[in-house]
MIDOSE-1310 file (N, C-alpha, C; in nm, 2 decimals, decimal comma, always signed):
residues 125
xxxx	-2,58/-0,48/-17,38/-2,51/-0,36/-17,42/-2,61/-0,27/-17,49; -2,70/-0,32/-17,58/-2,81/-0,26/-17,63/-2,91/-0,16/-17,53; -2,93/-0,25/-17,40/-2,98/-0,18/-17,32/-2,93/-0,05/-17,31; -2,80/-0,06/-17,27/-2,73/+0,08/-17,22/-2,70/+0,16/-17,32
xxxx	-2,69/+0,15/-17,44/-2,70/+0,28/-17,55/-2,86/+0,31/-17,52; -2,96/+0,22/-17,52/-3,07/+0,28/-17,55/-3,11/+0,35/-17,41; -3,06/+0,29/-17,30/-3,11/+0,39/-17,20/-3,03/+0,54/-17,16; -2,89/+0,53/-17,27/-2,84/+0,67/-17,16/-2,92/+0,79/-17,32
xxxx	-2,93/+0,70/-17,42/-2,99/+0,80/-17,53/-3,14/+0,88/-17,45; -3,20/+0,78/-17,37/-3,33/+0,84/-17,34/-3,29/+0,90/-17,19; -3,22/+0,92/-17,15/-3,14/+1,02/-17,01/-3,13/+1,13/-17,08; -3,03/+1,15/-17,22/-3,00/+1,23/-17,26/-3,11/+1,33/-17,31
xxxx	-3,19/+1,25/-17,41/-3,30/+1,31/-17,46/-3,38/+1,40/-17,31; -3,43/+1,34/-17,24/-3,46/+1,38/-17,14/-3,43/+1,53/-17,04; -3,29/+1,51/-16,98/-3,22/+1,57/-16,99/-3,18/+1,74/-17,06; -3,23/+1,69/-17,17/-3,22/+1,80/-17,32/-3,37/+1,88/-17,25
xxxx	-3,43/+1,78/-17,32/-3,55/+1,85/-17,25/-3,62/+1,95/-17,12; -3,52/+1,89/-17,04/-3,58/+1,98/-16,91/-3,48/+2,07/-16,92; -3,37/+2,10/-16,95/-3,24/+2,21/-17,01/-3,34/+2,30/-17,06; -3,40/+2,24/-17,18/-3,43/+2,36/-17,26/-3,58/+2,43/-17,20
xxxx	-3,63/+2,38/-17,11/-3,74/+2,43/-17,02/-3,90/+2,31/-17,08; -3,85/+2,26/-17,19/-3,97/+2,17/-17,29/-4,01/+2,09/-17,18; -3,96/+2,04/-17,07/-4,02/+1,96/-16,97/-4,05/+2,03/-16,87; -4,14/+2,09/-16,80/-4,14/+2,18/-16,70/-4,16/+2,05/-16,55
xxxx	-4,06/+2,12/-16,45/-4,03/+2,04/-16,31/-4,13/+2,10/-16,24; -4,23/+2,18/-16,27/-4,26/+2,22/-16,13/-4,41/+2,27/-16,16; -4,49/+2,27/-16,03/-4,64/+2,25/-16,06/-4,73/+2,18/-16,15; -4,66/+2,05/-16,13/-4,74/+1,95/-16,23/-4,73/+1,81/-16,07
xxxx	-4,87/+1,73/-16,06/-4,85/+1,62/-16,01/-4,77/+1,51/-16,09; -4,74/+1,42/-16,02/-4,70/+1,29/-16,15/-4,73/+1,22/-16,25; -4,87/+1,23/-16,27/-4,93/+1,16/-16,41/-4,92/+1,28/-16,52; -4,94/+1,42/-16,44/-4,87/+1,52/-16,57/-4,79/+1,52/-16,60
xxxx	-4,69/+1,50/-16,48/-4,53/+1,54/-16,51/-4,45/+1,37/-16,61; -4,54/+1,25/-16,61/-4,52/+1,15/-16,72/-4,61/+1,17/-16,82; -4,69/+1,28/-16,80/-4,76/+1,26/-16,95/-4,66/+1,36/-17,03; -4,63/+1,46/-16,99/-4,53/+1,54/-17,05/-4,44/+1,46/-17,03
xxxx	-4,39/+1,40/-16,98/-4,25/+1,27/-17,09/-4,29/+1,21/-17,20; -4,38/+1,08/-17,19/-4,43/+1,05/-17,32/-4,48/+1,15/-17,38; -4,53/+1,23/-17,37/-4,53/+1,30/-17,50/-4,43/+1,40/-17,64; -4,31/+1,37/-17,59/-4,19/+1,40/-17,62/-4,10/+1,26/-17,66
xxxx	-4,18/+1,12/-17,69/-4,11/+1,02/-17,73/-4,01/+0,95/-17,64; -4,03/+0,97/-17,53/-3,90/+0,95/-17,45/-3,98/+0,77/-17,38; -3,86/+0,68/-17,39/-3,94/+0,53/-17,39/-3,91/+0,51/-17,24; -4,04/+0,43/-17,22/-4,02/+0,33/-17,04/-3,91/+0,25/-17,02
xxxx	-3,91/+0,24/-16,87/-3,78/+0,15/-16,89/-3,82/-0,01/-16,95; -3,99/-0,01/-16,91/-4,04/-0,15/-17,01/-3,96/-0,17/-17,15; -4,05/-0,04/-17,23/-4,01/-0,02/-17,36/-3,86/-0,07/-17,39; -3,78/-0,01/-17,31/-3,61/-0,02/-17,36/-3,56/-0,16/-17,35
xxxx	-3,65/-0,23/-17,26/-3,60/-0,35/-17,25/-3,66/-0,46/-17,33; -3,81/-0,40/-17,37/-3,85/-0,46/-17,53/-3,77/-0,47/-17,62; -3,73/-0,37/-17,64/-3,69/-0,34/-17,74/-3,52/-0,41/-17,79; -3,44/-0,41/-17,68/-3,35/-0,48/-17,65/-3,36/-0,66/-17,65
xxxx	-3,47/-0,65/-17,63/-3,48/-0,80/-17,63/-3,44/-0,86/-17,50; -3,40/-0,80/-17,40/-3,35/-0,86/-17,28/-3,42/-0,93/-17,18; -3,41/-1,04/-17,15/-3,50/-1,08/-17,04/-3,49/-1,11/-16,89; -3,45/-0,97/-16,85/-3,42/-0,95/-16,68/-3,58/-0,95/-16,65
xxxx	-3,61/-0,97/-16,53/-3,70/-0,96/-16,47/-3,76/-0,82/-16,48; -3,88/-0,82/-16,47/-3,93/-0,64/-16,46/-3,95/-0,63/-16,33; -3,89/-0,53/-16,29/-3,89/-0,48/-16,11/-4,08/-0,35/-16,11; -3,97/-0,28/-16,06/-4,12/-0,15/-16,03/-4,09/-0,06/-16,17
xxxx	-3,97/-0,10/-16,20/-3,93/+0,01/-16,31/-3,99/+0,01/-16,43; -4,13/-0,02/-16,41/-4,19/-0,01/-16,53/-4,25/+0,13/-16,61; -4,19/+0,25/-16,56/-4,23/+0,36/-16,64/-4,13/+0,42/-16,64; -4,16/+0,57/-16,61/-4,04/+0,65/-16,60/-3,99/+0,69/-16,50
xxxx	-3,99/+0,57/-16,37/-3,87/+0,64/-16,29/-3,76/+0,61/-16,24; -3,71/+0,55/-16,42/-3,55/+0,55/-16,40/-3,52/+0,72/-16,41; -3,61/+0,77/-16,47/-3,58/+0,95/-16,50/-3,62/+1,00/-16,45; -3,77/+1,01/-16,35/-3,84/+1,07/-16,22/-3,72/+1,10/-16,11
xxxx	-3,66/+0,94/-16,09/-3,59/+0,95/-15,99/-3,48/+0,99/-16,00; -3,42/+1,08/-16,10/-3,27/+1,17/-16,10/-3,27/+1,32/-16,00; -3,18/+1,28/-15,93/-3,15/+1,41/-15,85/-3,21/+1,49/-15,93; -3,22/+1,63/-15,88/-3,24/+1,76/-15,95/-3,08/+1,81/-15,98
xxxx	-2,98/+1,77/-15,83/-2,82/+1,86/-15,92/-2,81/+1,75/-16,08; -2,83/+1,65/-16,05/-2,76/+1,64/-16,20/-2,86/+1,69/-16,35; -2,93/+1,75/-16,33/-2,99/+1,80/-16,43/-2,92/+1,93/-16,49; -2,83/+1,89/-16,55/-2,72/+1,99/-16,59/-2,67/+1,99/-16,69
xxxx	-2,54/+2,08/-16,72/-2,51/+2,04/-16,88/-2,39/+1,98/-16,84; -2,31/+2,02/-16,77/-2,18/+1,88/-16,70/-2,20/+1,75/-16,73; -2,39/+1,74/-16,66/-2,42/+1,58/-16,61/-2,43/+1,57/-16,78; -2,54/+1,66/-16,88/-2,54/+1,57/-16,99/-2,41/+1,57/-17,08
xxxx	-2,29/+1,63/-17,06/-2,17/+1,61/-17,10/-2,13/+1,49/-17,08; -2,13/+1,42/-16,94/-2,11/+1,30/-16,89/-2,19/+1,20/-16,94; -2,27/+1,19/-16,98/-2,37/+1,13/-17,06/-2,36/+1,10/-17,17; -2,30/+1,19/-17,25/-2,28/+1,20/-17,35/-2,15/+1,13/-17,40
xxxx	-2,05/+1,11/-17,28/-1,92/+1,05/-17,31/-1,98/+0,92/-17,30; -2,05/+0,90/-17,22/-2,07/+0,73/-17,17/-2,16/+0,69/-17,26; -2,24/+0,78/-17,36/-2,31/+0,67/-17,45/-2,22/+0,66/-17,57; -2,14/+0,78/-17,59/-2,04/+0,77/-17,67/-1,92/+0,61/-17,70
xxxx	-1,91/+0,63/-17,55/-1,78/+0,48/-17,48/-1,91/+0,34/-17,49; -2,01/+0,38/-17,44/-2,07/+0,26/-17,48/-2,13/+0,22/-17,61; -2,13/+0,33/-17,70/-2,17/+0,27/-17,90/-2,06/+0,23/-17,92; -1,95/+0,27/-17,88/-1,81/+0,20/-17,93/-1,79/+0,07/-17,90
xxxx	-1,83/+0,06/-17,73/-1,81/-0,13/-17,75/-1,89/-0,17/-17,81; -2,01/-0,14/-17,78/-2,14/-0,22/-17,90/-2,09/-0,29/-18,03; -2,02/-0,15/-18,07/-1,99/-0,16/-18,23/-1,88/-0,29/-18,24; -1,81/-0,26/-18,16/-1,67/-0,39/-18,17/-1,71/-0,51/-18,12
xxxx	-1,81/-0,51/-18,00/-1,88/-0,66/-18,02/-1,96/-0,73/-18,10; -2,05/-0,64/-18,18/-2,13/-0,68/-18,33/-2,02/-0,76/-18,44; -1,91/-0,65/-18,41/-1,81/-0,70/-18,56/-1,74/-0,84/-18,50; -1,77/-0,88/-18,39/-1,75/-1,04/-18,34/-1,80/-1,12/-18,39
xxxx	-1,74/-1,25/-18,36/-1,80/-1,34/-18,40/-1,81/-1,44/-18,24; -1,92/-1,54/-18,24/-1,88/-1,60/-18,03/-1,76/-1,64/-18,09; -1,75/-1,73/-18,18/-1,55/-1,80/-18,21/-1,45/-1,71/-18,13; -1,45/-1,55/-18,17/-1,38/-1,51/-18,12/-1,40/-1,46/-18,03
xxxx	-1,53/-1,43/-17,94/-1,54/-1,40/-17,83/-1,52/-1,49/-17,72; -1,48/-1,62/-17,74/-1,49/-1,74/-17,63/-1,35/-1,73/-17,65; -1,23/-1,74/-17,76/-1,15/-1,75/-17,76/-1,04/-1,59/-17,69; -1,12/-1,47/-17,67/-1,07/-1,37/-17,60/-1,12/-1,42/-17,47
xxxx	-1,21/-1,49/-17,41/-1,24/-1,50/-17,32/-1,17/-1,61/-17,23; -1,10/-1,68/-17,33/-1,02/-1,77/-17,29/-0,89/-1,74/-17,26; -0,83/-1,64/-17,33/-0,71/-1,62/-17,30/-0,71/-1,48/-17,17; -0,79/-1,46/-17,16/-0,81/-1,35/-16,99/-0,86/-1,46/-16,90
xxxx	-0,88/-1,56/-16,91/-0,90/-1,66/-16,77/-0,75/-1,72/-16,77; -0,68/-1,73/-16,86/-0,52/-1,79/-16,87/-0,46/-1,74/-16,82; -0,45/-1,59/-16,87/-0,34/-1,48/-16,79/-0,40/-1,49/-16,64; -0,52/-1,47/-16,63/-0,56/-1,42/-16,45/-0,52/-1,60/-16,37
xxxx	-0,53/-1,73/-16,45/-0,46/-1,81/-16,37/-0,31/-1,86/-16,37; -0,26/-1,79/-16,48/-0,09/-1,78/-16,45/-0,11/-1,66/-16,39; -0,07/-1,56/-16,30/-0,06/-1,49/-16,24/-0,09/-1,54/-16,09; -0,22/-1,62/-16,08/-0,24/-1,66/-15,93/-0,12/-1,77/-15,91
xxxx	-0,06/-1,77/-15,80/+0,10/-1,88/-15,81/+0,01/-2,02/-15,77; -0,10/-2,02/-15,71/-0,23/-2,13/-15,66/-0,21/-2,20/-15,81; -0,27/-2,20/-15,89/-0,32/-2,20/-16,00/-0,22/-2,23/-16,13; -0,17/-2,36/-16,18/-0,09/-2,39/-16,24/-0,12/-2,44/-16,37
x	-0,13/-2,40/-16,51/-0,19/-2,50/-16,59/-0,05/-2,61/-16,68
């Protein structure tokens, strides 16, 4: 969950940036066009997953082209509206799973495997 606050905050950031023209799309090859990213603080997808602590495997995605590779339509204020809800909906679960404890997370997880096997008529406890 950490991952995904920290990666839609660096879409966003992003995003902001090329809005406001601070990232320029055009007449730059690609080691310019990532040096002007890092130089604006904006983290790799390495970085986010450092930082997270997560340990998925590292694909190719080790720089910036989870952000290279965004269409150009969604570079918008819509898209970062939409962005903005979903990191919004995602600090909110963050926040309500920190105030967990596992006790109670195994025991909510217990009673949604109950209901979904009373419901299947197969499935009798």
């Amino acid at each position: 969950m950490g991952k995904e606050v920290s990666l839609l905050k660096n879409q966003i950031k992003f995003l902001e940036l090329v809005l406001q023209g601070q990232i320029p799309l055009k007449q730059q090859n690609k080691a310019e066009f990532i040096q002007s990213i890092a130089s604006k603080g904006i983290q790799t997808w390495e970085m986010i997953k450092q930082v997270t602590q997560e340990k998925e495997e590292i694909t190719t995605n080790k720089s910036y082209d989870y952000l290279i590779n965004i269409p150009l339509w969604h570079l918008t204020e819509e898209n970062r509206n939409k962005l903005n809800q979903k990191l919004a909906d995602a600090q909110g679960k963050y926040s309500e799973l920190n105030k967990k404890t596992a006790k109670q997370m195994w025991k909510e997880d217990l009673l949604q495997l109950k209901s979904k096997l009373e419901t299947n008529d197969s499935w009798v406890l």
